[in-house]
C-alpha positions as CSV (number, residue, x, y, z in Angstrom):
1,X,39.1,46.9,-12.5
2,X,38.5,45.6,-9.1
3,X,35.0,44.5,-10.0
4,X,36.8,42.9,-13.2
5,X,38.8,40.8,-10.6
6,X,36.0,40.0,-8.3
7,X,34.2,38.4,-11.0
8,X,36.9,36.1,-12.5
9,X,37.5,34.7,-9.2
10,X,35.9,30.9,-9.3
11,X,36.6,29.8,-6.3
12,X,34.3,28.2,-4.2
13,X,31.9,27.1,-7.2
14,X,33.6,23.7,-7.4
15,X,32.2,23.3,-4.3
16,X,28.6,24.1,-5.1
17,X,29.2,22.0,-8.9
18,X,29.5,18.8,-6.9
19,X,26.7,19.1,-4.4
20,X,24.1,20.1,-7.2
21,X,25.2,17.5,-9.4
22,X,25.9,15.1,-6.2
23,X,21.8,15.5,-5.5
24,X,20.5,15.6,-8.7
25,X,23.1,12.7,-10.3
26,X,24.4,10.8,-7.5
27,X,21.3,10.0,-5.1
28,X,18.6,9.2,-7.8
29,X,21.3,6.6,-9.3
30,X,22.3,5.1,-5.9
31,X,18.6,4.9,-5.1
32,X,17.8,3.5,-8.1
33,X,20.8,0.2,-7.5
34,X,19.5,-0.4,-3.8
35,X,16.3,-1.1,-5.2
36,X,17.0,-3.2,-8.0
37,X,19.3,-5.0,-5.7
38,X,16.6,-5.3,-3.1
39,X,13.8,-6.7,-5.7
40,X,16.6,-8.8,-7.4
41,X,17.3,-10.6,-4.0
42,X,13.6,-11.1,-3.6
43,X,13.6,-12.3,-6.8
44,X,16.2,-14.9,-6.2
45,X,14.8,-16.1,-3.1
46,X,11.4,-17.1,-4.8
47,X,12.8,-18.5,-7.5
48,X,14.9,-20.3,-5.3
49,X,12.1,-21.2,-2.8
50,X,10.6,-22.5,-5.4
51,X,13.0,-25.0,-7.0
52,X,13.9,-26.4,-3.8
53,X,10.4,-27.1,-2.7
54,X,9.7,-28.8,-5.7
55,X,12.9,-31.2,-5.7
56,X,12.2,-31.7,-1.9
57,X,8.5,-32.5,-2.9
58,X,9.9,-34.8,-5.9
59,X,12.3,-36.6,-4.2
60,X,10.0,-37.7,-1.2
61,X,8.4,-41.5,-0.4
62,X,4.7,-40.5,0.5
63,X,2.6,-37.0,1.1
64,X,3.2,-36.3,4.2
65,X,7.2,-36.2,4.1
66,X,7.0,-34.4,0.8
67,X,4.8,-31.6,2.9
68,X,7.4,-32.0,5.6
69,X,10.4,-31.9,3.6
70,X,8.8,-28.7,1.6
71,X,8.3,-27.0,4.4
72,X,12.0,-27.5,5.3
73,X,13.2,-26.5,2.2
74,X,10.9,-23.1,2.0
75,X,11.9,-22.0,5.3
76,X,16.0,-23.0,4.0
77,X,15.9,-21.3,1.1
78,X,14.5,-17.8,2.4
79,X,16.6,-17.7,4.9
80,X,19.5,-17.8,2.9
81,X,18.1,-14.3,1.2
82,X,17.3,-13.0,4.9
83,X,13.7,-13.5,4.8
84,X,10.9,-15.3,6.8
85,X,8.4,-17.8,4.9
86,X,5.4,-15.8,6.7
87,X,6.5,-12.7,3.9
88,X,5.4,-15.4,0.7
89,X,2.8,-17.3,-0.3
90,X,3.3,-21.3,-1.5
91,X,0.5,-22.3,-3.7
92,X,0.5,-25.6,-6.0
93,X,-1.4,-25.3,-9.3
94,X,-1.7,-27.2,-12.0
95,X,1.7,-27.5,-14.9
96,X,-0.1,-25.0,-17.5
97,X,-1.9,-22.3,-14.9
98,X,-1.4,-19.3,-14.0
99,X,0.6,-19.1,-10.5
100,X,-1.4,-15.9,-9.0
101,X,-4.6,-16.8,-10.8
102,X,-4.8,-20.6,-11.0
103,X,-6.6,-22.3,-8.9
104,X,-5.2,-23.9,-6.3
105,X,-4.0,-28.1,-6.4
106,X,-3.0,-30.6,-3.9
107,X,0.2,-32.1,-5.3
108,X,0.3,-35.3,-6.1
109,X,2.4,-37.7,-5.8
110,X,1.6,-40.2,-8.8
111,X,4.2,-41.5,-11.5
112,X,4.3,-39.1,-14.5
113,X,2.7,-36.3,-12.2
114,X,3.1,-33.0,-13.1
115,X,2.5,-29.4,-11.2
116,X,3.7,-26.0,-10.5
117,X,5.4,-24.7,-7.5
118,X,4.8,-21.2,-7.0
119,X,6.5,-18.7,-4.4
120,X,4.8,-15.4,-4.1
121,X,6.4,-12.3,-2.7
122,X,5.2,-8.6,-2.3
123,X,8.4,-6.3,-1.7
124,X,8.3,-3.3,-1.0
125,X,10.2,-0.4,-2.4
126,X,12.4,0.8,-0.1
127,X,11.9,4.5,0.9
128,X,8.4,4.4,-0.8
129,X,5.4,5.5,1.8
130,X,2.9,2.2,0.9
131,X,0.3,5.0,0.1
132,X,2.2,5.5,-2.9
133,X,3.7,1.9,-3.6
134,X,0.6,0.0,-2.8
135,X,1.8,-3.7,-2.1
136,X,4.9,-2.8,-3.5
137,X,6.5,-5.5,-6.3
138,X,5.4,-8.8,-7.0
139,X,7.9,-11.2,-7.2
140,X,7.1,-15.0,-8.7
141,X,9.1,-18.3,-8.2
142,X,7.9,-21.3,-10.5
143,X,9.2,-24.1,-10.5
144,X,7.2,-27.1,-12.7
145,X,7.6,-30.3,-11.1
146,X,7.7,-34.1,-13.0
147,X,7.6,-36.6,-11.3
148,X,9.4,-39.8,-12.4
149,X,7.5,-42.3,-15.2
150,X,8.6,-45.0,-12.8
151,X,8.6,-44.1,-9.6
152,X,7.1,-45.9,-7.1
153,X,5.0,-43.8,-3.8
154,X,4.1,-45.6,-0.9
């Protein structure tokens, strides 16, 4: 009978429920939102970069301010996402290539112009040992540029 009583007695297991189905629920999902939240902000940033280097290019007089002002506008818009413009790669190629394997174009600046912006991240995963990740995630920003039909470039 005392056994009986022994035996019915739950407590304590609610105890051990929750930390097994803490580890094996809990930590895989809340690992699995801090990464898509950290590859979503690098996602945004390129994209970002992107777009604003290519207005900033469109919107300048002659070549050398539109380097200038894109320069400007890279190092802006990634630091608005926490991150440095030595962790991407700014390539121009041409409206209908392939950012990673185009080949690289000067842009421009002639009326009815048209080229890509690209912004190039690797992120990695967080907690992943880069044995096992490799370069991590790429992440692309394109933005395609035209330039005005009747703009005038010094």
């Amino acid at each position: 009978m005392r056994l009986r009583q022994l035996a019915a007695d739950d407590s304590g297991n609610a105890i051990v429920e929750f930390v097994f189905v803490a580890l094996v629920v809990l930590v895989p999902l809340i690992y699995l939102i801090v990464t898509v939240a950290v590859l979503q902000r690098a996602r945004l940033a390129t994209t970002n970069a992107a777009r604003d280097v290519g207005r900033a290019i469109a919107t300048a007089d002659d070549a050398a301010q539109a380097d200038t002002r894109a320069q400007a506008a890279l190092r802006i818009a990634l630091a608005n996402q926490g991150l440095s413009p030595s962790d991407v790669q700014l390539r121009y190629v041409a409206a209908d290539a392939d950012c990673v394997n185009g080949p690289d174009l000067a842009p421009q600046l002639v009326a009815g112009g048209q080229f890509q912006v690209c912004v190039i991240r690797h992120q990695a995963l967080p907690a992943v040992p880069t044995v096992l990740a490799g370069r991590g995630v790429v992440t692309i920003g394109r933005y395609l540029v035209h330039l005005d039909d009747y703009r005038t470039f010094r």
